[in-house]
ZAMARGU-4260 file (C-alpha; in steps of 0.2 Angstrom, whole numbers, plus 5000, padded with zeros to 4 digits):
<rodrens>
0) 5333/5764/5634 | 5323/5748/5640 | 5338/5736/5642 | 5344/5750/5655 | 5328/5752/5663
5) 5329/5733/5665 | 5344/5730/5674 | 5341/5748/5685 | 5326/5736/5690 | 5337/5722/5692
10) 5349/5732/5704 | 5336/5738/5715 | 5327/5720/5717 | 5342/5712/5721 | 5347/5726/5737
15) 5334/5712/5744 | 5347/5699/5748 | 5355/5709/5759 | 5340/5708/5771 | 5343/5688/5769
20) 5348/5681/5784 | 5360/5666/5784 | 5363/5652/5797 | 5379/5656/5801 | 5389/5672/5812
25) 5403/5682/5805 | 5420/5679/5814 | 5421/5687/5829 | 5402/5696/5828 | 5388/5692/5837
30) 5374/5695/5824 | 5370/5682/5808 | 5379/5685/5791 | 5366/5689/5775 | 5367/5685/5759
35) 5376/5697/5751 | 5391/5697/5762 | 5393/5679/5759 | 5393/5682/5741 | 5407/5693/5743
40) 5415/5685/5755 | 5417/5669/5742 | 5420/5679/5726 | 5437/5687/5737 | 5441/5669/5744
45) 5439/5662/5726 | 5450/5675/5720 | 5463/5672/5734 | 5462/5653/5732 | 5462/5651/5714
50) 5482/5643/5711 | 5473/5628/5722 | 5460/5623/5711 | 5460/5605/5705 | 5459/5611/5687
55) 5462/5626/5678 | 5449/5639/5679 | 5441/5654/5671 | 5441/5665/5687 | 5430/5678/5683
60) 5417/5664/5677 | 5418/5656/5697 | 5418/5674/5703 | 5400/5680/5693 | 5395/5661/5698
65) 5398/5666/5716 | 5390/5679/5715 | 5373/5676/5706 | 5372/5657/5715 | 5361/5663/5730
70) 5352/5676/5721 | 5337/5663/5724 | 5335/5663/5742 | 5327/5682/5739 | 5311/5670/5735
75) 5318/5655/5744 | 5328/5661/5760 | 5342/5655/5766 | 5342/5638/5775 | 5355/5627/5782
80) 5364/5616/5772 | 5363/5601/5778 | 5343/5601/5777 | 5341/5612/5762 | 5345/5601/5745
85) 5329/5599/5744 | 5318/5597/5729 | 5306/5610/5735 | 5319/5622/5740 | 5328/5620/5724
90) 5311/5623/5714 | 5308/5641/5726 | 5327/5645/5719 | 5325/5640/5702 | 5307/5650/5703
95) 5316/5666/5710 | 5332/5668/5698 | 5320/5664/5682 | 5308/5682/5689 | 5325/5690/5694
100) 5333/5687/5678 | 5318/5693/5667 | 5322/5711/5671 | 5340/5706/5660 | 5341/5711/5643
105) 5341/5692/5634 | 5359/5688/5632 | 5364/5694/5649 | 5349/5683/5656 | 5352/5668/5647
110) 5371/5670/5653 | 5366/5670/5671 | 5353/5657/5669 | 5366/5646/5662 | 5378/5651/5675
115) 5368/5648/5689 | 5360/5630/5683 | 5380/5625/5680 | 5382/5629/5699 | 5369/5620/5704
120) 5375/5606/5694 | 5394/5605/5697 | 5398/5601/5680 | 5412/5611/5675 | 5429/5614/5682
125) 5423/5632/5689 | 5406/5625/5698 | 5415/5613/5709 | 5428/5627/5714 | 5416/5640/5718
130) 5407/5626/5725 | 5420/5621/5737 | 5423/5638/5740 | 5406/5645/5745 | 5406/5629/5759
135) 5423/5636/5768 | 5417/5653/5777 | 5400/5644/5788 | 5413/5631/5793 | 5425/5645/5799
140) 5412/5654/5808 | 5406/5639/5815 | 5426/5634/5819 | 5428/5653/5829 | 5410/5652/5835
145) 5410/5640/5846 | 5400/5628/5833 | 5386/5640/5834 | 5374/5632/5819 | 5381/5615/5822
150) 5376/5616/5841 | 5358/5626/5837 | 5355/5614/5823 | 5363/5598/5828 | 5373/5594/5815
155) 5385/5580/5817 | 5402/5579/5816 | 5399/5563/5804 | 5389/5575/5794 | 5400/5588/5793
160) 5415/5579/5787 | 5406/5570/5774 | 5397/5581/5765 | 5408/5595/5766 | 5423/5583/5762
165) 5416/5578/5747 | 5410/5596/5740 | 5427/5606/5744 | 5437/5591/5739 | 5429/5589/5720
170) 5435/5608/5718 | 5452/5609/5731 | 5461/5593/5737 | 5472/5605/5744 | 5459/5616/5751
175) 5448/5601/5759 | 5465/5595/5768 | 5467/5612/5777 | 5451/5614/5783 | 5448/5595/5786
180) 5464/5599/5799 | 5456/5613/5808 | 5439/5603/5811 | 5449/5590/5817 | 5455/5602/5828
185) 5439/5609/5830 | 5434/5590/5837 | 5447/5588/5848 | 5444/5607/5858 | 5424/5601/5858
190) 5417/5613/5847 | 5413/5600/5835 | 5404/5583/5841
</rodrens>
């Protein structure tokens, strides 16, 4: 059946973003996170984080969002935040998940198109929570790492706080407060500047 063949294909080119290497170390390794432990990483925290949403959410819609939203930096790759919003970079992703997602059968495909352009937009109540999620775990690993990425990429504490303040907090007032508190902690040990 060719709608099987398909996403056997798609399963096999999306192994790829497990050899994607992000910016940021896993707590208490030494080695860089990929992709596809992020992704679950997210999907678990979103799960776990759901009762503090701002609004109401579809759950499983934030989980597959999390988990198809950086299925473009297997064209793309991964790079830091702070510097990658970026028209170019944007266009590589957008590039990547439209190949990807041609191996789909046409429903599924035009689900996860959709799924992933409302991530990128923010424009429902599940894109800014699985957008405020999906910022927490690099600022963890950057809080136990000794500001690791910060440091290597010079990133400001300025910078931190703002943009970071303003993504988690359209998804999680109450989330953004908890983690604003242990960067401020994270400031006052040294680890962020």
């Amino acid at each position: 059946m060719e709608e099987i063949k398909g996403i056997i294909d798609f399963m096999v080119e999306i192994e790829k973003l497990k050899d994607v290497e992000r910016q940021t170390k896993p707590v208490g390794l030494s080695r860089y996170e990929n992709s596809a432990e992020h992704s679950w990483h997210v999907c678990l925290s979103a799960l776990m984080l759901k009762d503090f949403s701002n609004e109401q959410v579809d759950i499983v819609r934030v989980m597959k969002m999390l988990l198809i939203h950086d299925l473009g930096e297997i064209e793309a790759g991964d790079t830091i935040i702070y510097s990658s919003e970026t028209d170019e970079n944007k266009q590589l992703e957008r590039t990547g998940i439209q190949q990807l997602f041609q191996l789909l059968p046409l429903t599924t495909r035009e689900e996860y198109i959709n799924l992933w352009e409302d991530f990128e937009e923010g424009s429902s109540p599940e894109a800014r929570f699985a957008k405020a999620i999906d910022r927490v775990p690099p600022l963890l690993h950057n809080i136990h790492g000794e500001g690791h990425s910060w440091k290597k990429h010079n990133i400001s504490k300025e910078k931190v706080f703002a943009f970071n303040g303003e993504r988690i907090s359209k998804g999680s007032n109450a989330l953004w407060q908890e983690v604003k508190s242990r960067l401020n902690e994270a400031v006052e040990t040294g680890v962020l500047k």
